[in-house]
Steps between C-alpha positions, in 0.01 A plus 500: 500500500819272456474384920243323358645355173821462683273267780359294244849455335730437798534134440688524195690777630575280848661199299761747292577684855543174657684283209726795466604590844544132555687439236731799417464541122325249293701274229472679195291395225669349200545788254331565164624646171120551455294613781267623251482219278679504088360646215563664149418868380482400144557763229809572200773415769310302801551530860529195689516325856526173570317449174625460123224542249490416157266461180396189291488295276648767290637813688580668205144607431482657917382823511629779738378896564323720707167557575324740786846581614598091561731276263351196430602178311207355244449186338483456158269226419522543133871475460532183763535700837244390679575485876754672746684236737730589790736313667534512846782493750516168654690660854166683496267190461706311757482778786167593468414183685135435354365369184213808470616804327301840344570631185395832437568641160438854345318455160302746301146451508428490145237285234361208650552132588745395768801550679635109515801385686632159548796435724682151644377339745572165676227347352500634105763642370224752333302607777227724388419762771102703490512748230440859546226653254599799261205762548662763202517803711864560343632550844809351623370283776600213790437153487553251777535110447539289790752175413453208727766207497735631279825321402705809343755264355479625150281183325295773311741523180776665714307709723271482798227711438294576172304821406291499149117620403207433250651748372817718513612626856674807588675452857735776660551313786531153705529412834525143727480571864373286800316574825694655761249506724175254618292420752262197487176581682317285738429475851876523595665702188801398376732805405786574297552856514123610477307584798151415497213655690112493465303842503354665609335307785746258501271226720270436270761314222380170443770268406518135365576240258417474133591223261806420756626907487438682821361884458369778695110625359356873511187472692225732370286516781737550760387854682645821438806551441453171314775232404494595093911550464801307546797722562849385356817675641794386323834497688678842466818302381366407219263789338508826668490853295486289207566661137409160296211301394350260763327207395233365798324152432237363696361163542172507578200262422293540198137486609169690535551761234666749723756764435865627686741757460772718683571813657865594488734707625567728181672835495356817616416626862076452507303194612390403158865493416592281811248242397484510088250277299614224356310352188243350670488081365154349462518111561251210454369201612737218429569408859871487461818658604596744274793819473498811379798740506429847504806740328539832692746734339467779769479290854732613748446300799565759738233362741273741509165337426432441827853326609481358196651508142139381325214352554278235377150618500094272380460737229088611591519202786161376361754151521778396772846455348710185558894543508724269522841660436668840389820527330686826438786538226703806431566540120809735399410758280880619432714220410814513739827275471577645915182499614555145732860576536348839642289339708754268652681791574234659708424170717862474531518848679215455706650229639842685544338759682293283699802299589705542847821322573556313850470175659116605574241240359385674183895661441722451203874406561755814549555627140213311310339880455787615313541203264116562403554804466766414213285273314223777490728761351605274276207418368368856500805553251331271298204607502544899407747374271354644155438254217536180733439168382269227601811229597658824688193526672395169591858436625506752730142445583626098592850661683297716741235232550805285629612766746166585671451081522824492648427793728129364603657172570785645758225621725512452865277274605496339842232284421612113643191355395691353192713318753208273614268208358149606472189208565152572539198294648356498194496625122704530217893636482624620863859540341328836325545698789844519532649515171508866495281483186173723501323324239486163616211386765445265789097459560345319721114472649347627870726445812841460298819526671821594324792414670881553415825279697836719494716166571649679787368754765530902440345776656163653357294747603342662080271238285330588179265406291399583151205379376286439201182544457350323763672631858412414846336789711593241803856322527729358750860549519636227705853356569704226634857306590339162447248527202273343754444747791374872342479817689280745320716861488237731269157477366461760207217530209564650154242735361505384171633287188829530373680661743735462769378445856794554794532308834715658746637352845697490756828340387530093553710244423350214231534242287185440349260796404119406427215770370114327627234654233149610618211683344478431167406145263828534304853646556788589188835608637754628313797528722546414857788764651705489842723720613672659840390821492729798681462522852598855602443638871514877523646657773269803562659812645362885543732714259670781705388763188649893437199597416150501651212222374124478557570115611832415629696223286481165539815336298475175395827488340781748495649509159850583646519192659453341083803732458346833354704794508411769679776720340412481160834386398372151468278356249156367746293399200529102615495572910202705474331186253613263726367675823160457297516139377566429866158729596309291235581214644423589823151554396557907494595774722727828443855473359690826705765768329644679793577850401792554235574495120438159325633440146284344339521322091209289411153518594390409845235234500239545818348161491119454665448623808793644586676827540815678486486822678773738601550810723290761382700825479301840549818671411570462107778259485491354807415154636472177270597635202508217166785615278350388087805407351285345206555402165295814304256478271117504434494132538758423783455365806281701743617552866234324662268274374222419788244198504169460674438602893872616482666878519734663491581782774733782664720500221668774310608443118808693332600442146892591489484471118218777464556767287215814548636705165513145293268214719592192462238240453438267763185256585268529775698567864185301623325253291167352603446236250153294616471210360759565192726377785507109581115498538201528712724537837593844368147597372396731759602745779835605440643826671751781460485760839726705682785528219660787322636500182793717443539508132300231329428462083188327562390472869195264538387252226172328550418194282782608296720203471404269247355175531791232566283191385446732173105546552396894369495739705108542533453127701928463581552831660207589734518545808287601854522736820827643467596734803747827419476717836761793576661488208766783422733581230650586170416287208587672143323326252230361698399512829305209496263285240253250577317286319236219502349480896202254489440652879537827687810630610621818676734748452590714823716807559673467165746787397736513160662845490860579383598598853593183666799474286573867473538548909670136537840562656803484314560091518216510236643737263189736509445718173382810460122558535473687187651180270291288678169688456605545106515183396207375735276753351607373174487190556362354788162346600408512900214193510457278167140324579330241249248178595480578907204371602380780746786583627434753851780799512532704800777798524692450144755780422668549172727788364679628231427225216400544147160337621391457848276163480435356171195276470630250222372199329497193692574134470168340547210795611521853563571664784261651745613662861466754766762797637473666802716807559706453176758810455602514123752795465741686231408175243439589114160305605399425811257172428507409136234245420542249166226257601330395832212299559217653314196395698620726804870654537718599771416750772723801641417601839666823711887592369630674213553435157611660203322446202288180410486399134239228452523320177264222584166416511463428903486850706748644764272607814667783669383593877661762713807472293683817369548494164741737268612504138336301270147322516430270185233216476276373701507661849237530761557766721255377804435760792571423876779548734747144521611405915877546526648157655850506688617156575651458830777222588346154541540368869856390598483277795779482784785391364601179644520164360356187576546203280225211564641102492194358386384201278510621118556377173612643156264402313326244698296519836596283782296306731625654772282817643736806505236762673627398855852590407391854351268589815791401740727787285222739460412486886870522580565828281192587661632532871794640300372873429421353148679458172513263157418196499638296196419208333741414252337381098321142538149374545386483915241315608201719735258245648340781723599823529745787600508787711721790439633719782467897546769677313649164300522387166474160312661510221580293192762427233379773260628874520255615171100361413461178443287273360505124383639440166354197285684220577690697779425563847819604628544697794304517846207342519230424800347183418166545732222262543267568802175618372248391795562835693488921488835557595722603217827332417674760606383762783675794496564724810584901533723600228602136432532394092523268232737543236620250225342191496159321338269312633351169314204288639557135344168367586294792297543385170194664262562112288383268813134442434402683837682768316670752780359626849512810734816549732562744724699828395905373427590827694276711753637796691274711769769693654646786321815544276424211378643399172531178197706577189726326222185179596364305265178243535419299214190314596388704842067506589593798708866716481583774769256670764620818622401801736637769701719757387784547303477166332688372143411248258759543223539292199270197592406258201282151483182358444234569756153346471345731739669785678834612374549769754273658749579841737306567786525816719802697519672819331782530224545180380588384130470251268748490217622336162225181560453303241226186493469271276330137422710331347789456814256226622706283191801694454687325767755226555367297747423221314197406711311198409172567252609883543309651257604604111528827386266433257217468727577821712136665347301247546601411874691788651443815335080476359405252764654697858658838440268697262231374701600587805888652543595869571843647519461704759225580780485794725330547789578781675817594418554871455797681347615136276632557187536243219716483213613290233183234558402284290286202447398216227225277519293610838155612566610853618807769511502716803164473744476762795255423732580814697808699557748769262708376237690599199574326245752578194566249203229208601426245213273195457445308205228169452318582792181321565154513409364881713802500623697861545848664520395735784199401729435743735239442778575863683813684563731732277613343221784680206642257269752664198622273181252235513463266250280176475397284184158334600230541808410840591703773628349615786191416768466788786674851555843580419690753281666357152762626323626399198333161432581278211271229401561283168219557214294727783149578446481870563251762427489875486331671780445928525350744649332870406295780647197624394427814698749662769658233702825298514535150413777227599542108411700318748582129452791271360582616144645211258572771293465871472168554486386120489388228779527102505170363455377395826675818674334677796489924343353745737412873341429766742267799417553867698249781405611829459407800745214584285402160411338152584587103379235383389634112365711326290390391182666265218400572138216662652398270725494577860733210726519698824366781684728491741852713479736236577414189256707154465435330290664154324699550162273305240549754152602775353341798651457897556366601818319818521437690796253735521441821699198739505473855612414506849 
């Protein structure tokens, strides 16, 4: 599952989220003419790149045709032509910037002898490289020569570079091209655009040193899975959906007789195909380092051998390989004059679009855009210019390099650390780490201090580091007037290597800024970066709203008061942005709209953890309404683009340029992009809820933008956990697509008819129903769905479109997901299936749709759901009645604000204890009657516990779910640390809640060596009505404990290493849209000292606590509680009822632990609908199953038959019609006719049970007979 490649890649992932959200856009890269390398296609009139070929001694006597469909040049050995020489491009040879090239030439494979070629290098002038061996199969062929050391500067006659034979040669073809990629193996890998990782049991790699060259070693006997491959991801920026030969070498050591190959990513959709042969290379005994370079014509490093583009495998692993080093080149197969220029042109827009203007750190200078923007179109005029030159080329290619340096380098950057002299107690260089260069190094051993004196005093309150290889887990941030008196103001660790590591403080005043290194025998630092951070203070309110909410909002910030419009008349693109900048730096919260039109120009960007929300109108029209006066156009700007733990909500969109005869093309109105977007801190849990859109083009795009550090879209574009609830509206083209979800998300009350813009009042120009419906049916597409990783879908409504929801082709997997209540009407097809996961499918439970066309190899499930028109494919039609499930208004608490003064930091936790300050507010609203009380975004210190009063709410920053980002722990967070008792953090009282916050424990990290230990439940509540939702809890032992009736969790995510969330007695309560997951123990910002890496999350959180122990939720007693949208990774069990009645509709668990189960039923009635799980077993105990999906299941077919007059019936948890999961509990019932006795059951003849009723455990294939006798 990618959750777990994604956990064991994070790292990588971390530093590119981190350099590029600290940094705004990167410098570019110097441009290339020849990204691919030069070469000649050699035939009557030659191609040529970079390269000028030629033939001596005497060219007269060169030979040219055709042969196998390929021109060719030939020697001529006879008449004096007896070698082909070629002349390379010295601007080439001088920015390459390494002395080791490949040269791969096409030659036909004809007679025998050798393939010679001789080239300049520093040392002799005539160079002679290993031949390749003719083998006369008279088949044009590739040969690689590696060239160490080489000079290029034309010493051999006039040329650089020499081809000749025994013999005469026939070559169609020559290339020179140099790694773009490496990684040098050892116990801390170097990389350079690969990413290496050990597999499959990645603990048992032995590393070391060999002849002075580090490596990494398969190890043989390492226990199943075994250690036997080394994967190799190369960076998506330079080979992804490659069309060209890729040349791989490896450096590995030449002993014990042993062999090695690859599996590659090749073309085609099977496993074999995702992990081709190689040739596999037998080596000796000569105990040395040698290379070999494998030439793949057909790799195309879409990263799907297991996260990976190839890998190296031990051949029969009778021997354990030794490597060193892999190097990855890209060879052009079409010779292209534009092809740098081209790609120039495409960094160059990245960065344009990535780009935003302000006074912001990270913002370009007012107009900088623009002036890009010229230089790009010039160039593009350039390069579709037919018949263009080289000099036209490389001229423009140098002209638009000069423009992006020029916009790189007027970056704002309120970095001061330049301003200051850097020392250190010891090492070598200090002055590294401010000169704003990433490349250069200070290093120094254990217990180092860095220190840095600004010549004057300034206010601080942001310090950086970026490190090297070797990073402190512990350091000190200290400061001082004097340079002899230090106060210590933060204590951070970094996770890893080469990455940045972020102290934040209360602001001070300081001249001299000193970092004190623990934890490690050697530091590198790269830069050393202060700032003064923002300091906003929000001014909470409670919105006076038109319309009714299920919460009552808490505003933050009022846009009006940034100078939006609330006419329309005015353009409120830049209030509305600058509302949110000041909500990001405040740490999070909501950015309000008050009700009225908004004219809106650009896209909206809804930073982490916050929210813009409006005034929800139930009246079409009415309320907040956003005005899209966009630029059109499948590639414009969307309306929205939201980032991780943001939303937005209560928000109507109108398009004033629509047009419902003649659409025009727009982008998404509401763009989730995941981590296409900035980085990690807009990976996961984005939200669109409560909005209506009027007359959208496309409504909701998921994973859809593309990648603005230019990685592909399978690794750049994923995302997690998105949120769309009570979503209404008109979208022509497309409702919504979604891509690439590495975990769940949910889709609730979703409609896309024609009618929202049809009944809109006249303001909104409404057209007639009957265009609309035309050109929808025609046209339009309700729900696009590719790579969502089980994705849970609960009251979806599409109508009128050519298709209703079309199952496409995704990114990086398939997609695999459950509906409940779907209704599907008046579409040409109601759910059109390309390709889905094939191992399972997707599951339709209750609703209506009309017609299912299945053109894949996975199966639609179909339970209770009414089904018309046509049926195509692969569809199980399972038998059963579905629940029905209404969902009733979350719990609104009394609407009265209280907003707590208590210690808190953005991003850093103060000393000072804030939990007397909350209880003295929470008692207060207490004796009050009740109502909300807030605590605005920052991180609050909870050194015992707090008590919540009957009938009031604490609330947090957050109006939508939230979770902690990587690298990003925005909004409100409950930093608790008493362990030693049973009282919860927070005790809830009658109807009291919890709404918007997280919880973090910083003294159970799974990395100390006493790894992490039990606390009491975060939240308990005993009294009724109570309620927790929009909570997160990324490292909790225990997470919320509730009984009595009428309680709510609702969209609750984290890491819980024992109990997630248990409900005792009590009637009607519900658990929705949960989501659990490992890996938030690491995917946080607090920058604790030794906090764990991602990279370990397996071995210490996920294998060693939660699968052995975890469940998502516990019941005991409960009656009448219904769950939906649950789902779990990485625990021991799903859903375990001790005793009581609940329901259960879309439940999912996936790596759960050894016997452990998705439902566990002691005693009680149990239904679950649309459940899916990947390993354990599905169910332990009594309950009714509907529609269960398990990946690869083991099922067998069970039946049953008379013999004699009686009745028979089976009655047990089908996986399909007709068939049972192996280990299933099956009971058959035998009832005699009037005239008649049973006798037994027999199998094959064999008698299993004399006794009517027999259950029996699902084990194979098998017809059940029973059998009557006269009386």
């Amino acid at each position: 599952m990618f959750r777990r490649l994604l956990a064991r890649g994070l790292p990588a992932v971390l530093l590119t989220s981190l350099l590029t959200s600290l940094l705004a856009v990167p410098a570019a890269r110097a441009a290339t003419m020849y990204p691919s390398g030069v070469g000649a296609d050699l035939g009557p009139t030659p191609v040529t790149l970079g390269v000028q070929p030629a033939a001596g001694d005497d060219p007269a006597g060169l030979r040219t045709g055709t042969e196998q469909g390929r021109s060719y040049w030939q020697t001529n050995q006879a008449a004096g032509t007896n070698y082909l020489e070629f002349d390379v491009d010295h601007d080439y040879v001088d920015e390459i910037g390494t002395d080791d090239v490949l040269v791969t030439v096409t030659y036909l494979d004809s007679g025998s002898g050798a393939l010679q070629l001789q080239y300049d290098a520093k040392a002799d002038p005539q160079q002679h490289a290993t031949d390749v061996q003719l083998t006369n199969t008279g088949q044009w062929k590739t040969g690689v020569f590696a060239l160490t050391d080489i000079a290029f500067t034309n010493r051999l006659g006039d040329a650089d570079v020499r081809l000749q034979g025994t013999a005469d040669i026939t070559i169609a073809a020559l290339r020179i091209s140099t790694a773009g990629a490496s990684t040098q193996l050892g116990a801390t890998p170097v990389q350079n655009g690969i990413s290496p990782r050990a597999g499959d049991d990645a603990a048992h790699l032995v590393t070391g040193v060999q002849d002075g060259r580090a490596y990494w070693q398969t190890d043989r006997t390492a226990p199943p899975p075994g250690t036997n491959f080394f994967y190799m991801n190369v960076a998506d920026t330079y080979l992804y959906d490659n069309r060209s030969l890729v040349l791989v070498s490896i450096d590995y050591f030449d002993e014990g007789s042993g062999q090695f190959g690859l599996h590659y990513d090749s073309p085609g959709e099977t496993i074999p195909e995702k992990f081709k042969n190689s040739e596999v290379i037998r080596y000796g005994d000569t105990k040395t380092w040698k290379t070999y370079t494998f030439a793949l014509p057909d790799a195309v490093m879409t990263n799907r051998s297991n996260g990976g583009d190839f890998r190296i495998h031990n051949g029969d692993a009778t021997v354990d390989l030794k490597v060193a080093a892999v190097r990855v080149a890209k060879v052009a197969t079409t010779l292209d004059v534009t092809e740098g220029l081209v790609d120039l042109i495409g960094e160059a827009t990245r960065t344009e679009k990535a780009a935003r203007e302000g006074t912001r750190d990270g913002q370009y200078p007012a107009g900088s855009r623009a002036t890009l923007q010229d230089a790009i179109d010039n160039a593009q005029a350039i390069a579709s210019a037919p018949g263009v030159t080289d000099v036209q080329v490389k001229e423009a290619l140098q002209t638009l390099q000069a423009a992006l340096d020029t916009f790189a380098a007027s970056v704002v950057d309120t970095n001061f650390a330049d301003d200051g002299t850097a020392t250190a107690s010891s090492g070598t260089a200090p002055q590294n780490v401010n000169d704003d260069n990433h490349q250069t190094t200070w290093s120094g051993p254990a217990d180092s201090w860095l220190q840095l004196d600004l010549g004057k005093q300034r206010q601080l309150n942001d310090v950086r580091v970026e490190w090297g290889p070797a990073y402190s887990p512990d350091y000190t941030v200290q400061v001082s007037t004097d340079g002899h008196t230090f106060t210590t103001v933060g204590r951070t660790g970094s996770p890893g290597g080469n990455q940045f590591s972020r102290t934040r403080f209360g602001t001070v005043t300081t001249r001299y800024v000193r970092v004190l290194m623990t934890g490690a025998e050697e530091f590198v630092v790269k830069e050393l970066q202060l700032r003064l951070a923002p300091v906003v203070t929000p001014e909470p309110r409670l919105a006076q709203t038109s319309n009714p909410t299920e919460d009552g909002v808490i505003a933050d910030f009022d846009a009006t008061q940034f100078g939006a419009d609330r006419s329309g008349r005015r353009d409120s693109t830049k209030a509305i942005q600058q509302a949110l900048y000041a909500c990001q730096d405040a740490g999070g919260g909501t950015v309000w709209l008050p009700a009225g039109r908004y004219r809106v120009t650009d896209t909206v960007e809804v930073h982490a953890f916050c929210t813009v929300r409006g005034d929800h109108g139930q009246k079409l029209g009415t309320g907040t309404v956003i005005v899209a006066d966009l630029p059109s156009g499948d590639d414009g700007p969307s309306l929205f683009r939201i980032g991780g733990s943001a939303g937005v909500l209560g928000v109507t969109t109108y398009y004033p340029n629509q047009n419902a005869t003649d659409p025009v093309p727009y982008n998404y109105t509401f763009e989730i992009p995941g981590g296409a977007w900035i980085g990690n801190e807009n990976y996961m849990m984005a939200t669109v809820a409560d909005v209506t859109m009027l007359n959208s083009y496309r409504g909701i795009g998921v994973s859809t933008m593309p990648n603005d550090r230019g990685n592909a879209p399978s690794s750049g574009q994923v995302h997690e956990s998105t949120t769309i609830r009570n979503v209404r509206g008109t979208a022509l083209f497309e409702g919504a697509r979604a891509y690439n979800g590495a975990d769940v998300g949910t889709w609730e009350n979703v409609a896309f008819d024609n009618s929202y813009w049809s009944a809109a009042p006249a303001a909104f120009r409404p057209p007639a129903r009957a265009a609309l419906d035309a050109w929808t049916r025609a046209h339009g597409t309700g729900l696009v769905l590719g790579d969502l990783e089980w994705d849970q879908f609960y009251r979806v409504a599409v109508a009128d479109y050519a298709v209703g929801i079309h199952v496409v082709a995704g990114q990086r997997a398939q997609f695999t997901g459950s509906f409940f209540e779907p209704d599907v009407r008046r579409t040409g097809t109601g759910l059109l299936v390309d390709v889905m996961d094939d191992r399972w499918g997707l599951t339709l439970a209750g609703g209506r749709v009309e017609g299912i066309v299945n053109k894949s190899r996975g199966y639609v499930k179909v339970t209770g759901t009414e089904v018309t028109g046509a049926q195509q494919g692969t569809i199980h039609r399972m038998s059963g009645t579905v629940p029905t499930y209404q969902q009733k208004p979350l719990p609104k608490p009394v609407q009265k604000l209280y907003v707590v003064d208590a210690p808190h930091g953005i991003g850093y936790l103060p000393a000072k204890d804030a939990t007397r300050d909350i209880q003295k507010v929470l008692d207060r609203v207490g004796r009050d009657g009740g109502g909300i009380v807030y605590l605005p975004a920052g991180w609050y210190r909870i050194g015992t516990h707090l008590a919540v009063p009957a009938k009031v709410e604490l609330r947090g920053a957050s109006a939508v779910p939230n979770r902690d980002q990587g690298g990003a722990s925005g909004g409100t967070v409950l930093h608790a640390f008493e362990r030693g008792t049973d009282t919860a953090l927070i005790t809830l009282q009658h109807r009291a809640g919890v709404r918007g916050l997280r919880v973090f424990y910083p003294e159970n990290n799974p990395g100390k060596a006493e790894g992490v230990v039990p606390y009491p439940y975060a939240i308990r509540g005993h009294a009724g009505g109570n309620y927790v939702v929009n909570a997160g809890f990324p490292n909790a032992w225990n997470g919320i404990d509730l009984r009595g009736d009428d309680v709510v969790v609702r969209k609750v995510a984290g890491a819980f290493f024992d109990h997630a969330i248990a409900i005792g007695p009590g009637r009607n309560g519900r658990i929705e849209g949960v989501l659990s997951n490992g890996n938030a123990v690491t995917r946080v910002g607090y920058q604790q000292p030794y906090w764990m890496n991602e990279g370990r999350i397996f071995e210490l959180v996920i294998d060693k606590y939660m699968r052995k122990t975890a469940k998502i939720v516990t019941v005991d007693g409960a009656r009448g509680l219904t769950l939906l949208n649950v789902f779990a990774y990485g625990f021991h069990d799903g859903l375990v009822v001790n005793s009581g009645q609940v329901t259960a509709v879309n439940l999912g668990t996936d790596n759960l632990g050894t016997d452990g189960h998705t439902v566990k039923v002691t005693s009680g009635e149990v239904e679950a609908t649309n459940l899916a799980r990947y390993n354990g077993a599905t169910l332990n105990g009594p309950a009714t199953l509907r529609n269960v999906m398990v990946i690869n299941v083991v099922q067998r077919s069970v039946s049953v038959r008379a013999n004699g007059n009686g009745t028979v019936a089976i009655a047990g948890n089908e996986s399909e019609p007709g068939t049972y999961e192996v280990g299933a509990q099956v009971t058959v019932t035998a009832a005699p006719g009037s005239d008649s006795v049973f006798r037994d059951w027999t199998v094959n003849g064999t008698v299993v049970s004399t006794a009517p009723s027999y259950t029996f455990t699902v084990a194979a294939d098998q017809v059940l007979t029973a059998n009557f006798t006269p009386k």
